[in-house]
MDAnalysis code that builds the backbone (N, CA, C; Angstrom):
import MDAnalysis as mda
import numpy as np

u = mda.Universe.empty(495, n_residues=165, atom_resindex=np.repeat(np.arange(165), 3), trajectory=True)
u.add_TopologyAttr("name", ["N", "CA", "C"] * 165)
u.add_TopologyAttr("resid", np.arange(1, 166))
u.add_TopologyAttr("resname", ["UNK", "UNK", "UNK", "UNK", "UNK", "UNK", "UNK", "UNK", "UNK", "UNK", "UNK", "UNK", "UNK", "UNK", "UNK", "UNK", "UNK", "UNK", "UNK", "UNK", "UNK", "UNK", "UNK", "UNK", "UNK", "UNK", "UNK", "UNK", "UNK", "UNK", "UNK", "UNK", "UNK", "UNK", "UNK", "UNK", "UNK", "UNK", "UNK", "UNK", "UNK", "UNK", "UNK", "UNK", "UNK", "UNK", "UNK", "UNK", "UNK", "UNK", "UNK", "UNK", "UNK", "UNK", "UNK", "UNK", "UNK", "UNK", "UNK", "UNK", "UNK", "UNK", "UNK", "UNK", "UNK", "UNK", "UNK", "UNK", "UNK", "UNK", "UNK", "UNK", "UNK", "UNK", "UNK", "UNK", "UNK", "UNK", "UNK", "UNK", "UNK", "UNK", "UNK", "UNK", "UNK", "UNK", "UNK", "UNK", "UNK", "UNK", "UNK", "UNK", "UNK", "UNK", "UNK", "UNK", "UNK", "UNK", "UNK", "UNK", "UNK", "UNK", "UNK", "UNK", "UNK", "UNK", "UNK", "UNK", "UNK", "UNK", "UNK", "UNK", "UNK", "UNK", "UNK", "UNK", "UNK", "UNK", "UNK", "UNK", "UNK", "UNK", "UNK", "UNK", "UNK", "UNK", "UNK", "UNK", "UNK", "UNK", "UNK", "UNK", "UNK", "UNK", "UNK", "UNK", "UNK", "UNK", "UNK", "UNK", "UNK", "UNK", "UNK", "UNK", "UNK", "UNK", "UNK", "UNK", "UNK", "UNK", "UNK", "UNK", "UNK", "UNK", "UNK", "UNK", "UNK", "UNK", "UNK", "UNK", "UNK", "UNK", "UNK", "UNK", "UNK"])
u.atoms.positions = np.array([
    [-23.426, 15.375, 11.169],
    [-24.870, 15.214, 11.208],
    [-25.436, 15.618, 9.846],
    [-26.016, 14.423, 9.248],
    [-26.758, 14.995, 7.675],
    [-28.241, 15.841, 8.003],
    [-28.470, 16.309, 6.797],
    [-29.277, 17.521, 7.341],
    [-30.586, 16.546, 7.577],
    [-31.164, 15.682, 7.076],
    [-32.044, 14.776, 7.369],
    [-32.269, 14.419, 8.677],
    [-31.088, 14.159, 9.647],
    [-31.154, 13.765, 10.817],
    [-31.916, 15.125, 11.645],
    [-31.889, 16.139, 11.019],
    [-32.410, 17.386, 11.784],
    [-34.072, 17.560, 11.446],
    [-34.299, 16.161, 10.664],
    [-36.349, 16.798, 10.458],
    [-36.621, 15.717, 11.457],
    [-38.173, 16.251, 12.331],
    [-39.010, 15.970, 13.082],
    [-39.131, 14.216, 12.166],
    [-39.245, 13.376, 12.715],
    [-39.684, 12.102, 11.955],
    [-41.089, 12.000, 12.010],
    [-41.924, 12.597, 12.801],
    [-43.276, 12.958, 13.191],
    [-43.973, 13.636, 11.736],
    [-42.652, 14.532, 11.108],
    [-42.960, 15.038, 9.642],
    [-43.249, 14.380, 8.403],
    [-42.679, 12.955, 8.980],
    [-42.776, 11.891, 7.688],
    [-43.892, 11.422, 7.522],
    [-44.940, 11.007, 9.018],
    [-45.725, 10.151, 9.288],
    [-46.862, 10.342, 8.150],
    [-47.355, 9.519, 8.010],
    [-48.531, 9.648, 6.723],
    [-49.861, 10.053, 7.487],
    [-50.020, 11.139, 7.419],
    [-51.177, 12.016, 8.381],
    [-52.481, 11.675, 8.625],
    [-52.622, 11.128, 6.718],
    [-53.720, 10.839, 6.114],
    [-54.132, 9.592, 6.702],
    [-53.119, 8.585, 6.724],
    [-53.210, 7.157, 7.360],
    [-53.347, 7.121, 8.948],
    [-52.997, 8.437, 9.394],
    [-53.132, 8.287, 10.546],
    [-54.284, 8.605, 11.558],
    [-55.358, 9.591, 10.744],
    [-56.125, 10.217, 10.816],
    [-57.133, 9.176, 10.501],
    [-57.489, 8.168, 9.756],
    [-58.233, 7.154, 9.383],
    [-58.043, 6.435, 10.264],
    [-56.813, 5.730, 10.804],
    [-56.806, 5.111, 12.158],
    [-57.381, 5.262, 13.371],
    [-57.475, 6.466, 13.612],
    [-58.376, 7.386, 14.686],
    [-59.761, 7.008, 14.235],
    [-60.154, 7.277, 13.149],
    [-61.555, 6.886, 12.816],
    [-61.931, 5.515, 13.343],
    [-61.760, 4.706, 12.891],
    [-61.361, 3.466, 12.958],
    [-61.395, 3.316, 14.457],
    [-60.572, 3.385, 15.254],
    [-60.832, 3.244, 16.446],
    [-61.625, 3.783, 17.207],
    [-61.996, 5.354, 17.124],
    [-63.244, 6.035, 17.614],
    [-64.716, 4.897, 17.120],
    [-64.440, 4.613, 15.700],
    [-66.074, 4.330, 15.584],
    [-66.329, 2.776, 15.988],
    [-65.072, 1.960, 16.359],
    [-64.998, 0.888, 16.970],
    [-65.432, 1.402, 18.415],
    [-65.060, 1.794, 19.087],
    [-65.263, 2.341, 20.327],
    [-66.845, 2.981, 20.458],
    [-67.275, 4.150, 19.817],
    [-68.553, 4.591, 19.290],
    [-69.382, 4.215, 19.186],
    [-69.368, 3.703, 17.490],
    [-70.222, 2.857, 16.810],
    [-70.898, 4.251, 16.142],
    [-71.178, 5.602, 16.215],
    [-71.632, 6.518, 15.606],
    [-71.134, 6.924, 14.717],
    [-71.053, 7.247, 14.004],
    [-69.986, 8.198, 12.461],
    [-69.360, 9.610, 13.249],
    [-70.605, 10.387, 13.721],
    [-70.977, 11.652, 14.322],
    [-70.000, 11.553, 15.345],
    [-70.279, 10.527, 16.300],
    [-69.161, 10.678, 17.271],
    [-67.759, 10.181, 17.339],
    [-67.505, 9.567, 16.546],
    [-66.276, 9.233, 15.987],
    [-65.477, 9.816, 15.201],
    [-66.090, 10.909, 14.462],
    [-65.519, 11.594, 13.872],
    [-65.005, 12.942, 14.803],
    [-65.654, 13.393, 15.921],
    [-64.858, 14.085, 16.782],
    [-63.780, 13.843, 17.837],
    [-63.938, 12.276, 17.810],
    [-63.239, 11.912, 18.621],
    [-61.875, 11.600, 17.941],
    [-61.823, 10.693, 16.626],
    [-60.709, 10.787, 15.504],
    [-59.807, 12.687, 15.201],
    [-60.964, 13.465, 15.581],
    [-60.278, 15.033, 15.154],
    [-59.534, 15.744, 16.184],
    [-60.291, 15.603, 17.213],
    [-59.625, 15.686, 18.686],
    [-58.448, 14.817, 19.073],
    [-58.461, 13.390, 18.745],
    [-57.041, 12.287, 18.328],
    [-56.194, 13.088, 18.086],
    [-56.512, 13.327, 16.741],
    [-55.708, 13.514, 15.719],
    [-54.732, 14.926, 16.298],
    [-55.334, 16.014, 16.663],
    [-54.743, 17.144, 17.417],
    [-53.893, 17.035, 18.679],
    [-54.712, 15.923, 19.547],
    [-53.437, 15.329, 20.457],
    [-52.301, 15.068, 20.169],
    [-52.697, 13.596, 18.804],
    [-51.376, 13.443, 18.243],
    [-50.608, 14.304, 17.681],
    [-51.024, 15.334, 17.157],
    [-49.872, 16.292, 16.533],
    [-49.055, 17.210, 17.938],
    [-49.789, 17.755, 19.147],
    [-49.267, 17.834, 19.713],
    [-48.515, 17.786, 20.835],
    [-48.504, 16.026, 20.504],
    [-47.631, 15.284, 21.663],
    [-46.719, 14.636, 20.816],
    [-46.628, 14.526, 19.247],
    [-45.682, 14.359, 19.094],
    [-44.350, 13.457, 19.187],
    [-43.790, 14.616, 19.923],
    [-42.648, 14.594, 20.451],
    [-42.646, 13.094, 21.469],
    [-42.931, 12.805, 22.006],
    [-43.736, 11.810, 23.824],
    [-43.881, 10.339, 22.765],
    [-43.808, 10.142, 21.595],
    [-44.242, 8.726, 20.684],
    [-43.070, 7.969, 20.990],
    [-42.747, 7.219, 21.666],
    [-41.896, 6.246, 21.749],
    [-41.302, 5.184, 20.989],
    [-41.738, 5.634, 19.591],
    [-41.814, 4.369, 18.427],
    [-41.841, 5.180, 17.125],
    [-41.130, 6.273, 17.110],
    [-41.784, 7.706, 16.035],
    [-41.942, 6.488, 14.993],
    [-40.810, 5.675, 14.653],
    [-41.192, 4.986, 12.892],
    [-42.028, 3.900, 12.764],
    [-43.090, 3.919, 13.962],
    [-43.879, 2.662, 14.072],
    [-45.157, 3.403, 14.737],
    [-45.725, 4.655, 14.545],
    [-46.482, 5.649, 15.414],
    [-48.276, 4.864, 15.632],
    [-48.900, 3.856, 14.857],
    [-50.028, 3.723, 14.668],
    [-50.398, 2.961, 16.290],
    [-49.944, 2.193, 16.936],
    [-50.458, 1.927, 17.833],
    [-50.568, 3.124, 19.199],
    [-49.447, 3.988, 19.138],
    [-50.085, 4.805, 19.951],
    [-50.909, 5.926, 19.554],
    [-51.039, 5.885, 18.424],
    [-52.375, 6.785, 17.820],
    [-53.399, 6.085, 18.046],
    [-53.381, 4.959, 17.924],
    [-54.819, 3.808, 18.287],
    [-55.158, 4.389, 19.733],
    [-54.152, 4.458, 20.661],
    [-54.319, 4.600, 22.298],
    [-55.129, 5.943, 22.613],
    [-54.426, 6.964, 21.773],
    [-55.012, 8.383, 22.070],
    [-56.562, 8.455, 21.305],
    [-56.449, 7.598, 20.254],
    [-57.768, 7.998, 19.662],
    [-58.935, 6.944, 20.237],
    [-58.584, 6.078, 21.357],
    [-59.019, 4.620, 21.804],
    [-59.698, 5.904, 22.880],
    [-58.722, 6.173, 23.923],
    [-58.899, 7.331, 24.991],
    [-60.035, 8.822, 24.611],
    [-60.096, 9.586, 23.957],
    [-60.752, 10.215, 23.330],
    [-61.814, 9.743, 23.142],
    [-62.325, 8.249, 22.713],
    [-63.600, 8.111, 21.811],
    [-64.186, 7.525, 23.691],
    [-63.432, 7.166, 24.471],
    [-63.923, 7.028, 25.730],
    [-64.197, 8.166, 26.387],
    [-63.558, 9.062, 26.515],
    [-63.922, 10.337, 27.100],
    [-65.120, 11.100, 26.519],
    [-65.434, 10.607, 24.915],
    [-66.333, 11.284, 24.566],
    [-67.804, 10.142, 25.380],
    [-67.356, 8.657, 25.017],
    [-68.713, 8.160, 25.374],
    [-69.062, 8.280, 26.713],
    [-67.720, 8.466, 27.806],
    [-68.672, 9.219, 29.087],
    [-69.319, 10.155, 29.315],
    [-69.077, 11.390, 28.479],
    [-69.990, 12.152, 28.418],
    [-71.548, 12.184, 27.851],
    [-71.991, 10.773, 26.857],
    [-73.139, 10.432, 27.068],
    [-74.217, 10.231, 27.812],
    [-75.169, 10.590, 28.159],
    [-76.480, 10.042, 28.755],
    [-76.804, 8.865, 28.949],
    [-76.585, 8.156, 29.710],
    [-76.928, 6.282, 29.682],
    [-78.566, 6.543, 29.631],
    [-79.550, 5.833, 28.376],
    [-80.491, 5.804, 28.382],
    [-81.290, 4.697, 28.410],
    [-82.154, 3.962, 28.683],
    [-82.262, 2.281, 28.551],
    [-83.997, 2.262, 28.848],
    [-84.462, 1.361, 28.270],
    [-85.666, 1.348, 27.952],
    [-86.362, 0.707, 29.032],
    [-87.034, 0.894, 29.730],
    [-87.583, -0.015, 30.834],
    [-88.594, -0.872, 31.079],
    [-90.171, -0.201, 30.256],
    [-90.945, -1.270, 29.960],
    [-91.841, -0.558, 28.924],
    [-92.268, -1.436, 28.003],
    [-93.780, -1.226, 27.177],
    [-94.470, -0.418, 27.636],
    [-94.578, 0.961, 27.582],
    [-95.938, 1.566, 27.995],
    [-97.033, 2.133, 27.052],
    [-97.637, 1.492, 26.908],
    [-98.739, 1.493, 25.557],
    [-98.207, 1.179, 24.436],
    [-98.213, 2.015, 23.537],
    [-97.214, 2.414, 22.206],
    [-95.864, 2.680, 22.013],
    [-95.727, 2.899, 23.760],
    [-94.610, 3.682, 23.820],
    [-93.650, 3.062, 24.637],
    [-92.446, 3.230, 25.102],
    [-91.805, 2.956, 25.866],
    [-90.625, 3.972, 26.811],
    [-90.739, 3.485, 28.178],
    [-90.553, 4.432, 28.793],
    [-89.014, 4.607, 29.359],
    [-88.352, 5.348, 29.088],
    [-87.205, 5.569, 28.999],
    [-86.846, 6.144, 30.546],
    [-85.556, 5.833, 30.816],
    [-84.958, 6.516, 31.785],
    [-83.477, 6.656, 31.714],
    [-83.115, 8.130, 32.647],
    [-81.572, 8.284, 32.499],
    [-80.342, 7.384, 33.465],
    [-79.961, 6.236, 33.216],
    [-79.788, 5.464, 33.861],
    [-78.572, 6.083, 34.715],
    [-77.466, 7.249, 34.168],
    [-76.460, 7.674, 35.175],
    [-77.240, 8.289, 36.289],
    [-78.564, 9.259, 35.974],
    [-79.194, 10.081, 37.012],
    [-80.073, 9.230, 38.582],
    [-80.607, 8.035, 37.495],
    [-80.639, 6.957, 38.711],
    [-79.325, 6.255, 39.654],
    [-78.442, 6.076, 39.054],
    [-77.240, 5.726, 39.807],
    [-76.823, 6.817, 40.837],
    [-76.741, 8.160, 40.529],
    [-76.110, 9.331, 41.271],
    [-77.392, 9.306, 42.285],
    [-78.363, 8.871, 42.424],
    [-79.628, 9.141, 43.250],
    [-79.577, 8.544, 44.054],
    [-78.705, 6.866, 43.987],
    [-78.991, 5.891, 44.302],
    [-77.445, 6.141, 45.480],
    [-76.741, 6.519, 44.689],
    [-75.331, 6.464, 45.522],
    [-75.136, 7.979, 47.009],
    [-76.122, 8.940, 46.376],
    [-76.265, 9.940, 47.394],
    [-76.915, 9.112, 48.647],
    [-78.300, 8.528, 47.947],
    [-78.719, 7.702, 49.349],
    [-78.095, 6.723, 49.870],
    [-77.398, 5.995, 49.117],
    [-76.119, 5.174, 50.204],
    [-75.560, 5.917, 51.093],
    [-75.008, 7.106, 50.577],
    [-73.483, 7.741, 51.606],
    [-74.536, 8.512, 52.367],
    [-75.712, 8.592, 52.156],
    [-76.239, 9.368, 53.381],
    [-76.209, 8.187, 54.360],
    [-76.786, 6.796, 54.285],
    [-76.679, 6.144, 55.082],
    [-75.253, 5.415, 55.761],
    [-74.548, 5.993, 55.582],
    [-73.090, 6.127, 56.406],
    [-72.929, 6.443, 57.354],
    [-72.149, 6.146, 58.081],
    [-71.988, 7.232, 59.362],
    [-70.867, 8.256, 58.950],
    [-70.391, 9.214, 59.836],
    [-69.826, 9.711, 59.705],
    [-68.493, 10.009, 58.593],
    [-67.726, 9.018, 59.733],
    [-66.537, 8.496, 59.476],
    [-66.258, 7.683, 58.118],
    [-67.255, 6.645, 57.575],
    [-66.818, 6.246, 56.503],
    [-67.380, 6.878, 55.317],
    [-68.384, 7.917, 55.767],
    [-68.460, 9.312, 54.478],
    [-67.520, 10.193, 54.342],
    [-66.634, 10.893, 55.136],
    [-65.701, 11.275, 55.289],
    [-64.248, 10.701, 54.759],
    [-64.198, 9.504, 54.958],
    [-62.616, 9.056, 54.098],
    [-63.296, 8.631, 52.811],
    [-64.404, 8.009, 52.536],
    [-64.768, 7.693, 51.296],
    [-65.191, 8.968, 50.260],
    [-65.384, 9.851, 50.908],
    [-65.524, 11.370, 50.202],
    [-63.658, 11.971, 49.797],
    [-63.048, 12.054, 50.854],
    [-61.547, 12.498, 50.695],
    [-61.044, 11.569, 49.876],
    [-61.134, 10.440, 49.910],
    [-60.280, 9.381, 48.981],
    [-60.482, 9.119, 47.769],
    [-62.080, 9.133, 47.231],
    [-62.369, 8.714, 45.615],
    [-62.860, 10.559, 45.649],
    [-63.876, 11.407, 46.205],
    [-63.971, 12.431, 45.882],
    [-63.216, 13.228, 45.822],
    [-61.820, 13.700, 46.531],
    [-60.994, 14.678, 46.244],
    [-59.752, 13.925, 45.912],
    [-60.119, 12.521, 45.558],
    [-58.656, 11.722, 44.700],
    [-57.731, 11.297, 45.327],
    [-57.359, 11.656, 46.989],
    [-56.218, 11.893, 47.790],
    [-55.326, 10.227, 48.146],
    [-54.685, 10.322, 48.297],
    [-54.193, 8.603, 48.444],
    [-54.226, 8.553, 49.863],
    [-54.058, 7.658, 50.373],
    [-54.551, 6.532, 51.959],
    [-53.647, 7.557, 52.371],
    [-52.429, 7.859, 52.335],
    [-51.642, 8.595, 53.307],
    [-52.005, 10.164, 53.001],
    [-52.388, 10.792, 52.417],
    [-53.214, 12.188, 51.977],
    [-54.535, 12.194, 53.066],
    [-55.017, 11.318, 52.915],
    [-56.187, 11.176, 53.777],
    [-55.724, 11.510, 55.157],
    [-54.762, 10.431, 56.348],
    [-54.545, 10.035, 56.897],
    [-54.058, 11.367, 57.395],
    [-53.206, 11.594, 56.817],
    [-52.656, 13.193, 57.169],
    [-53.563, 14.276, 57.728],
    [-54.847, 14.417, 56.458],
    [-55.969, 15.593, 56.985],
    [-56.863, 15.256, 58.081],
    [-56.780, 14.043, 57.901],
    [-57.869, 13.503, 59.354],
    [-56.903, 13.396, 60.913],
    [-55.668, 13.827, 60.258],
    [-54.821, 13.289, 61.802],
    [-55.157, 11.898, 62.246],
    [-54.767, 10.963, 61.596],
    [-55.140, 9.372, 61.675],
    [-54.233, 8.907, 61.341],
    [-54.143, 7.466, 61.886],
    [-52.764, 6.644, 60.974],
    [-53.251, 6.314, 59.964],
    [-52.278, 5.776, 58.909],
    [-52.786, 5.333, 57.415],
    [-53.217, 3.656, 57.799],
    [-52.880, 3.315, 58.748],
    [-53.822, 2.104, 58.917],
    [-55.107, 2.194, 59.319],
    [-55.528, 3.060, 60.105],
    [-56.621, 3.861, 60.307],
    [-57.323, 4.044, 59.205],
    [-57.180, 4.379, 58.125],
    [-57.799, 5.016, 57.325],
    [-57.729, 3.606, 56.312],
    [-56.806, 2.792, 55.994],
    [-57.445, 1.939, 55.507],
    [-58.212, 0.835, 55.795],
    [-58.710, 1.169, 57.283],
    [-59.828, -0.340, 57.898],
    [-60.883, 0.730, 57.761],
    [-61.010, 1.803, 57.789],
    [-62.082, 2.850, 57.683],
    [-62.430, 2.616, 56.616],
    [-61.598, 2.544, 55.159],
    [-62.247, 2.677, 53.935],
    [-62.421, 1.263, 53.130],
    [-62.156, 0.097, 54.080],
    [-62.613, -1.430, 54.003],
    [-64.211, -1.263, 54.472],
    [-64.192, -0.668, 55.570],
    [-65.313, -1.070, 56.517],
    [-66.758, 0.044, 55.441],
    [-65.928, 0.654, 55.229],
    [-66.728, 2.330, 53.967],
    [-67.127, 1.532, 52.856],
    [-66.482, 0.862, 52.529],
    [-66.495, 0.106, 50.962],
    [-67.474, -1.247, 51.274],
    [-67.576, -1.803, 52.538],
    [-68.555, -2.888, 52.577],
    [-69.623, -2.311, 52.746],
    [-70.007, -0.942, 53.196],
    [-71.038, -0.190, 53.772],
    [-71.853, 0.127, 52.496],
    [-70.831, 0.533, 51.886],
    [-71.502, 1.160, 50.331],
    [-72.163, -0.092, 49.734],
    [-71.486, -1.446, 49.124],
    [-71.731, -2.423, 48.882],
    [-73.220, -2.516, 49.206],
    [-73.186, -2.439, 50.732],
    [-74.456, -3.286, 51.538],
    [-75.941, -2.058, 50.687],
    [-75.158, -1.205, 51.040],
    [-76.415, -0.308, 50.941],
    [-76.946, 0.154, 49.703],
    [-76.002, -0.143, 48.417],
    [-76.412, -0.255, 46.909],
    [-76.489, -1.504, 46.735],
    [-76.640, -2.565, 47.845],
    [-77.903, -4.032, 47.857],
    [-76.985, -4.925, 46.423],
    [-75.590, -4.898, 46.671],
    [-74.582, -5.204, 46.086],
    [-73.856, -6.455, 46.742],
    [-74.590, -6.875, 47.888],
    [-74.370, -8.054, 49.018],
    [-73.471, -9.047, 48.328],
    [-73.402, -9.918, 47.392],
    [-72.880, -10.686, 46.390],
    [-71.382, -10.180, 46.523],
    [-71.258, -9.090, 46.520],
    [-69.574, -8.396, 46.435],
    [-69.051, -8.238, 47.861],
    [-70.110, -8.388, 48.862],
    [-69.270, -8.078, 50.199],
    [-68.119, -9.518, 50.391],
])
């Protein structure tokens, strides 16, 4: 074994080039400088310590694209959806468009019954898969997936989404 074969190939990578790539894709993703540039720095720290996990060490830029693609998304969900709604005088009147959605979706699942608030809460709210569910409710997993058909047209109907039923 030459002693070469014993360095990290991760050591070779051109840091500088790689770190601009992140940019690059954050502010594609972005479109801000500001936010792209944390999202490229935060990248960039992933990439150093994952490393190891690159499946392509002598070809590394596309999965640096992925982590720094991922990142500049995680940062833009944490944005405020803001959107302008109409002319009001001089001015125009703004609203928080996620805070209307979460308003909108509480009053759906209130109008649920029971049962399809309940698997539709266990299944997308605590993440659980059809047979996770099925288990805590003491139900069959067929059970639980005509429950969360019948949950999912309910929601539809009641965020006036009719077009998708």
């Amino acid at each position: 074994m030459r002693k070469n074969d014993l360095i990290e190939p991760a050591l070779a990578w051109d840091w500088a080039a790689l770190h601009a790539r992140c940019l690059r894709e954050a502010r594609r993703v972005l479109g801000g400088l500001e936010d792209a540039e944390e999202a490229a720095q935060e990248a960039a720290l992933r990439v150093w310590r994952t490393r190891s996990r690159c499946l392509q060490p002598e070809a590394p830029e596309a999965w640096v694209a992925a982590i720094a693609r991922n990142e500049a998304l995680r940062i833009a969900g944490r944005r405020p959806r803001v959107v302008a709604l109409a002319p009001r005088g001089d001015d125009l009147a703004f609203v928080d468009v996620d805070a209307v959605l979460r308003l909108d979706l509480a009053r759906a699942l209130r109008g649920l019954s029971d049962h399809e608030r309940v698997v539709l809460l266990l299944r997308y709210g605590e993440d659980l898969t059809e047979r996770a569910v099925a288990a805590r409710l003491g139900v069959a997993e067929g059970t639980v997936k005509i429950r969360l058909h019948r949950a999912r047209r309910s929601l539809r109907l009641a965020l006036g989404e009719e077009a998708l039923v």
